[in-house]
C-alpha positions in Angstrom: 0.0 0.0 0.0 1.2 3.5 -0.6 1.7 5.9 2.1 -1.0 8.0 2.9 -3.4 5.6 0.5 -6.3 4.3 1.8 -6.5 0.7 2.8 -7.8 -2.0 1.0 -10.0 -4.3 1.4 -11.5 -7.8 -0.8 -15.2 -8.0 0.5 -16.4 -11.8 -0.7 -20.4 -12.1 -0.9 -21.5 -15.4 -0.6 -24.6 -16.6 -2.1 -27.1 -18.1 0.8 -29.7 -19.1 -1.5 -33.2 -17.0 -2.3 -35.9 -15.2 -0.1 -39.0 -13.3 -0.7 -39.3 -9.7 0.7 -43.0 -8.4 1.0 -42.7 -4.4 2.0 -46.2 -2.8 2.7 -46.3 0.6 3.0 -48.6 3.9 3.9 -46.6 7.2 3.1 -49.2 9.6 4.1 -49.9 7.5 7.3 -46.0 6.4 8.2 -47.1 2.7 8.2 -44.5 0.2 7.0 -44.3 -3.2 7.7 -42.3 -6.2 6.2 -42.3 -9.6 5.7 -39.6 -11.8 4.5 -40.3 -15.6 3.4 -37.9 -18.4 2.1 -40.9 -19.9 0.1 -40.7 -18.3 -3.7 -43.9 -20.1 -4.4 -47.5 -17.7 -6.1 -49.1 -19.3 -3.6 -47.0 -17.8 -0.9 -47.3 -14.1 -2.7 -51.4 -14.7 -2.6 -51.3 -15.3 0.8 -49.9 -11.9 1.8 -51.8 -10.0 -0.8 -55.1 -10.9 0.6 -53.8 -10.3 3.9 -53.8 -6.4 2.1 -56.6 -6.5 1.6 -58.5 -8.6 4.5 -56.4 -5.6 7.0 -58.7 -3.6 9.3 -56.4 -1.3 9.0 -58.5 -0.3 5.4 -61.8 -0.6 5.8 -63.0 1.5 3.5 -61.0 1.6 1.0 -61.9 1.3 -2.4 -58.8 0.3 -4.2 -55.1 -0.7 -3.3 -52.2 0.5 -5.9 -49.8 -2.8 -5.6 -46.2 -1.8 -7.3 -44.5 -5.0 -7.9 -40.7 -5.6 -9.5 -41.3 -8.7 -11.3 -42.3 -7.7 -15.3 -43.3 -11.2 -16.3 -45.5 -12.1 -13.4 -49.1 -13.1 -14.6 -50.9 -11.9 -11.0 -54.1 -12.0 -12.1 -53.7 -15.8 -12.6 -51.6 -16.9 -9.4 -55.2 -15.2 -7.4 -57.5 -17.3 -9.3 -55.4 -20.2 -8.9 -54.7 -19.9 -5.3 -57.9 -18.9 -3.9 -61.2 -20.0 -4.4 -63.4 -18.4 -6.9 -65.5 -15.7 -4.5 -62.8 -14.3 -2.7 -60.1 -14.2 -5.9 -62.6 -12.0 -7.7 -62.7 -10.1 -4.0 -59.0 -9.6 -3.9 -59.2 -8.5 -7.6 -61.7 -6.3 -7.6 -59.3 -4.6 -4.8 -56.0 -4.2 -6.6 -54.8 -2.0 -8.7 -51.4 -3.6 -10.3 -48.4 -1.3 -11.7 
């Protein structure tokens, strides 16, 4: 090393495998809350989704804007396919996907 440089160092990441990270958040309200799952399953992403939207914390809302990273997902398909027909259109009927 050089005098008066800076010292080095040779960070190693190593790879631990996969997880899901579900962040829910209220701006206008400060309310955050996050979950984090091994499972990278639809099923699993359904499950937290109509948590959403079965909160008490919304009672009245009329519509929940869901902003989601994956471009390919079909999310409309994993509801119907994980929940029965009633409460899938419930959940839809809900969301508003971007």
């Amino acid at each position: 090393m050089r005098r008066g440089g800076c010292p080095k160092v040779n960070y190693e990441c190593v790879r631990e495998g996969m997880c899901n990270a579900f962040m829910f958040v209220q701006l206008l309200d400060g309310w955050r809350e996050v979950h984090v799952s091994k499972m990278t399953k639809s099923a699993r992403w359904t499950n937290w989704i109509q948590w959403l939207v079965d909160l008490r914390r919304f009672p009245r809302v009329q519509g929940i804007t869901l902003v989601c990273d994956e471009l390919n997902a079909r999310y409309h398909e994993v509801v119907y396919a994980a929940s029965a027909r009633n409460d899938a259109f419930r959940i839809q009927s809900k969301l508003v996907i971007i």
